[in-house]
C-alpha positions, 0 to 999 in steps of 0.5 A: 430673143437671145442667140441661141448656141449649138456645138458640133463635135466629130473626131478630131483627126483632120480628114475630109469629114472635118474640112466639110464639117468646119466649112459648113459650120463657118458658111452658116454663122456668116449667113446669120446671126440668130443662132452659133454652132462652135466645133472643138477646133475653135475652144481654147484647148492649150493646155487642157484636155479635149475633153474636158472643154469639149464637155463645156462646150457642151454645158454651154451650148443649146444643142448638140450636132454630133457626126457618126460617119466613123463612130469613135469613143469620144464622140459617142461619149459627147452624144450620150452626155448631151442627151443626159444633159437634156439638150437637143441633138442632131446627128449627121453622117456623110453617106460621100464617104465609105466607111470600112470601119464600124458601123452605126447600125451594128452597134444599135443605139443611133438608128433609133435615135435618127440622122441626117446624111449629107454630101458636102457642106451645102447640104450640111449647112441646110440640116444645121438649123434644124437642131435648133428646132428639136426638142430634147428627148424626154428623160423620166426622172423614176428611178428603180430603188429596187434594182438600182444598179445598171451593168453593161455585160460584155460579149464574153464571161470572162474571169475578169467581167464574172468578177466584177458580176459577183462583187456587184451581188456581193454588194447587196444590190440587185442589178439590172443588165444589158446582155448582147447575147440576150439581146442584139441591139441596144436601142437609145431609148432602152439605154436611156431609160436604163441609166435614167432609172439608176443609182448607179452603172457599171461599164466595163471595157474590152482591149483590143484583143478582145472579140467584139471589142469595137460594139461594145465599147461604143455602147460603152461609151454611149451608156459612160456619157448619159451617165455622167451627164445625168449625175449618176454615180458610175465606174468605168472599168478597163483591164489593163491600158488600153482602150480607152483614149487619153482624153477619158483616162480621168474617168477610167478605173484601171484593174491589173489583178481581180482584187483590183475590182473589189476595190472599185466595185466597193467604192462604187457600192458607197457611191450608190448608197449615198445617192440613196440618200441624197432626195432626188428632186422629181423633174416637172416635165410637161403633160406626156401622151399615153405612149410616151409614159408607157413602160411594157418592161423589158423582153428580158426578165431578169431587168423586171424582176421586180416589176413582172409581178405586177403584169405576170401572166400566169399560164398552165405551165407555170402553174405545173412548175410552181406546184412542183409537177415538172421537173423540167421546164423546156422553152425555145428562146424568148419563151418565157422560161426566165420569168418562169424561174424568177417568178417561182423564186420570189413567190416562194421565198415570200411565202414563207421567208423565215422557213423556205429555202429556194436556190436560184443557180446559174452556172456560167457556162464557159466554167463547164466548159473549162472543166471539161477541157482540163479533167473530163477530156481525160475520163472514160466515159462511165467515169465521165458521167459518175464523176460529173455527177458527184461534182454537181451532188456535191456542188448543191449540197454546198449551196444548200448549205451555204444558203442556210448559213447565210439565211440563219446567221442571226435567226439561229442565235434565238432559236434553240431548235435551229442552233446546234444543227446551225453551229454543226452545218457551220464546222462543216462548211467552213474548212481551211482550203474552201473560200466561201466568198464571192457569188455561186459562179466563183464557188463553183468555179473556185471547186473546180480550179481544186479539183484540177490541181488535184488531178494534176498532181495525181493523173498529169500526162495520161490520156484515158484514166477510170476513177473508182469510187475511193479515188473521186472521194478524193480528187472531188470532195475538200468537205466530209460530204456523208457528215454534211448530207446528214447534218442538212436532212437533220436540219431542214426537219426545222425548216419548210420547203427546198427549192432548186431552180437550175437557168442558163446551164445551156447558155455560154457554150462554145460557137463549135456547137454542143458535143456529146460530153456538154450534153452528159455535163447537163445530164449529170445535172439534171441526174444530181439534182433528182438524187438530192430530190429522192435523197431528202424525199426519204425523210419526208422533207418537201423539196423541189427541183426545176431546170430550165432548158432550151428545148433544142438542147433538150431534144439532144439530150433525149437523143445522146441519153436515151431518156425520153419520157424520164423526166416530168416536164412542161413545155413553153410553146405559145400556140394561141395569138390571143394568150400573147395579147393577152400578155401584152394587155396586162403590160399596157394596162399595167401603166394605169388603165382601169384592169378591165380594158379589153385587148382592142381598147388598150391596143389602139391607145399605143398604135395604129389598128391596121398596117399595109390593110392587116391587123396590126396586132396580127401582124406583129404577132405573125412575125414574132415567132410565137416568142414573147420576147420578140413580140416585146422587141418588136413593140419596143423598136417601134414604140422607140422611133415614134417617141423619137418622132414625137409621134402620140402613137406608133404610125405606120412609118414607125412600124416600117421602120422598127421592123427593119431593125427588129428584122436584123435582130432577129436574123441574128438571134436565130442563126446564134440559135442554130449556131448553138446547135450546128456551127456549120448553120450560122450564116445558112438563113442567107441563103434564102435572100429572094427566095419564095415564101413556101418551097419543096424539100429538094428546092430547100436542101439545095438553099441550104447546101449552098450555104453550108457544106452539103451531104450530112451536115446540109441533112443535119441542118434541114432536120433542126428546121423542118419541125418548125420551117414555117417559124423557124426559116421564112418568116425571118428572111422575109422580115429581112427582106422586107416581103412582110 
């Protein structure tokens, strides 16, 4: 038998962690022979780059063991490249040394893939041999032609990440992503998946002033490595200098200007569409358990856009949004309303491809934030709301016709019905001082920097100012806005069916909370769209319109507004533990079983039946919220450490385990919520820590004022609550803490 070779890398900065990791590697090749671990210490690195011979090293060794201790990029990068190079992996941590810095947990990633902690080098050197006794992780060799890209988000949309958004779209091709704001944790197993079923991965990095920087670029890192080590094409992109570390420069795309991106996104989108090209040769891995080839999706719809079709499940609400009865569709987050609106896109532009109109919109939020701050500030507020409602007409009679434009750029030139109204909509369109390139975010975004010029030019330094309607003609419209709306009522009589689907107009806001004028901002939205709707309604034409919106943000929008009751509307609010089985049974049986397997049957192929004496489907149910989103996190986090065990079904040990990961997610994801609504509530659920499952109001008023300021803000916070205390309070702090 020939000997068997592993690699340890850790950060190369000498300290107490190297002096034990070097002594125990040393002790252990001494005390036999069957297998050698090298470290970066003992390659031939004169002259060359760390990296690139710690990489070798890697190539050439049998297994990985990596220490997470104190994560840096280097390292991180080595894990992730050695997991995409199907090696075995160990991963160590010295629990002897406090680590002020980041840690793993927060970054997600290595607690489901697992480590072992060790004291001193004693310890360290009985865990060595075990790597080589893993088995390397499985890596699916499918690879999604249908969203082939993969984008890490970064914490903030910024001008700079929007831009690298909308060339990817610019590009053709569909993406799927990983949003922290959408999702707290990346899991090894989601992120491997994830770059395993790309063409191509984008992964943006974020200087060291950037807020959330030390997360996301560990995930950065990790995501950058498995992605090298799979072959796939990938760019990484930084915005300046820094971060990265000299040993990865080679790998690094530096932008300075936002031409910049173009230039590395379309030489990225050249990547991908040779890998396209190129066959992929399937990977012959060994007879796999059920669990193991299992796919339930992603919680977050936008990654399945092209898979949700198969396992949608259609409930009442859906249908009312899809024969266009409600206007609105309100939801808490992770009910659904996402694949509500991707789920009415895609059936609507197939049922008549050469006829239907459907505009999916989703305005970056920070945007509005902007204008606001720059123009609306200074408004009164009957000139706030008319002036933010003009805008909003105006911002979709553009993208109607933009998408018109785009849709019929060749079909008009065969079809003398659509041909003169086509050349008409395209004077129109296409004037001197408007660039029409780039994704619906940066029109917008690029109407507004007009707008602001303009009113600088004309309002600069007054602090209150009332436009009439002459004045907002001008400060708003760069087109012959009449001349347009007539020109698309007369063209779309040749057409079929207008869909306006407004998702995300609540999300991006800023951690101050909503104020009175984001609220009129969303209702001059919601105003526009039913103008348009009554607008081309008079010509007979059939259009329809649906916002997707937080019902937290709607029910203070009915408050500031007055409007109850205005709007038709339908609301996500799964009440029935057995419609979310049902939800998850499509997802299993999706996966190869016969259509007709009944919940239990389906259910026991993938987990234990009980845990802790509970039904364990009840028991999931129980602590998610009612949300499918978390019921799905939830499943997912635990189906991720019995994969990583090795185990055919999800154990017991595998629940206790995901749930204390899916518990911290949770924390988080509701006090995001609760941010969003009332900043002084973020860190309140803390409060709770050790207290009693059900308690009277004055008992939770006094938690409460604890964790925040009292008097009306410790009133405020408790109402946001009190409609949904059950859910809403206790059953995440009792995840936390580990009362289940």
């Amino acid at each position: 038998m020939s000997e068997l070779t592993g690699f340890y890398a850790y950060p190369s900065q000498p300290n107490e962690i190297g002096q034990c990791i070097e002594k125990a590697v040393d002790e252990y090749n001494r005390s036999q022979s069957d297998v050698h671990v090298n470290t970066w210490v003992q390659l031939d690195i004169i002259g060359h780059f760390i990296s690139t011979e710690v990489l070798n090293g890697i190539d050439e060794a049998d297994f990985l063991i990596a220490d997470i201790t104190k994560l840096n990029f280097n390292v991180t990068y080595e894990i992730g490249y050695a997991i995409g190079k199907s090696k075995r992996v160990l991963l160590t941590k010295n629990k002897s040394i406090e680590n002020q810095e980041l840690m793993a947990d927060k970054v997600g990633i290595f607690d489901t893939l697992g480590y072992r902690e060790y004291q001193n080098s004693q310890e360290l050197k009985s865990f060595i041999l075990e790597a080589s006794k893993k088995a390397p992780l499985e890596i699916s060799s499918r690879v999604n032609r249908q969203a082939p890209v993969y984008l890490l988000e970064t914490p903030y949309k910024t001008d700079w990440s929007g831009r690298i958004v909308s060339r990817i779209k610019k590009s053709g091709y569909i993406f799927r992503n990983f949003d922290p704001n959408e999702q707290p944790r990346l899991s090894a197993y989601d992120a491997i998946n994830q770059v395993s079923s790309s063409y191509g991965i984008v992964v943006p990095l974020l200087s060291k002033t950037s807020s959330g920087h030390a997360i996301h670029n560990m995930r950065a890192a990790f995501i950058a490595g498995l992605s090298e080590g799979m072959g796939k094409a990938f760019r990484i992109l930084q915005n300046g200098d820094e971060p990265v570390p000299l040993d990865y420069r080679d790998f690094v795309n530096v932008t300075y200007h936002p031409d910049d991106v173009n230039d590395h996104i379309a030489d990225f989108a050249s990547d991908v569409a040779r890998a396209f090209q190129e066959k992929a040769e399937e990977k012959k891995l060994p007879e796999r358990s059920f669990l193991k080839k299992l796919n339930l999706g992603s919680s977050s719809a936008e990654n399945e856009m092209r898979d949700l079709n198969a396992y949608y499940l259609e409930t009442d609400q859906y249908l009312k949004a899809l024969r266009g009865e409600a206007h609105l569709v309100i939801g808490r987050k992770g009910s659904g309303k996402s694949a509500i609106f991707l789920q009415i896109r895609d059936i609507e532009r197939d049922r008549n491809r050469s006829k239907n109109i459907v505009l999916d919109l989703k305005p970056d939020g920070y945007k509005l934030i902007k204008f606001k701050e720059r123009i609306l500030k200074f408004l009164e507020e009957g000139t706030y709301l008319h002036t933010i409602t003009a805008f909003w007409e105006y911002v979709l009679l553009l993208e109607i016709c933009y998408k018109i434009l785009e849709k019929d750029k060749k079909r008009h030139i065969h079809d003398h019905l659509l041909y003169d109204g086509y050349r008409a909509l395209a004077n129109l369109y296409n004037v001197d001082d408007y660039d029409s390139d780039g994704d619906f975010s940066e029109r917008m975004s690029q109407l507004m920097e007009k707008v602001y010029s303009e009113y600088e030019s004309i309002h600069s330094g007054k602090e209150k100012v009332s436009l009439s309607s002459s004045d907002l003609t001008q400060l708003l419209y760069k087109h012959d806005v009449k001349a347009l709306r007539k020109e698309l009522l007369s063209y779309m009589e040749h057409k079929g069916t207008l869909w306006l689907l407004f998702d995300n107009i609540d999300n991006g806001w800023p951690t101050s909370g909503l104020e009175h004028n984001d609220l009129l901002i969303i209702r001059a939205l919601i105003d526009a769209t039913r103008k348009i709707q009554r607008v081309f309604g008079k010509k007979e034409l059939d259009i329809k319109t649906a916002v997707f919106l937080r019902n937290d943000v709607y029910e203070l929008l009915v408050k500031e507004t007055a409007d109850r009751g205005k709007e038709a509307s339908v609301l996500l609010d799964w009440t029935d533990p057995d419609l979310l089985r049902e939800l998850v049974r499509l997802r299993i049986i999706a996966n190869g079983l016969d259509e007709d397997t009944e919940f239990v049957e389906a259910w026991l192929k993938i987990i234990v039946s009980h845990y802790k004496g509970e039904e364990s489907s009840q028991y999931f149910i129980d602590r998610s919220l009612m949300r499918p989103r978390f019921l799905l996190n939830l499943i997912n986090h635990c189906k991720s450490f019995a994969i990583n065990l090795n185990h055919e079904i999800i154990s017991e040990s595998d629940i206790e385990k995901g749930l204390s990961a899916y518990a911290s997610d949770l924390l988080r994801d509701i006090g995001y919520e609760l941010r969003d609504i009332a900043p002084e509530s973020e860190n309140v659920l803390y409060s709770f820590i050790g207290c009693n499952s059900e308690m009277n109001e004055s008992d939770v008023l006094d938690l409460i004022a604890e964790g925040s300021k009292p008097g009306e803000v410790t009133k405020k916070i408790f109402q946001l609550s009190r409609k949904n205390r059950d859910r809403f309070i206790f059953r995440p702090v009792n995840l936390t803490l580990g009362q289940n």
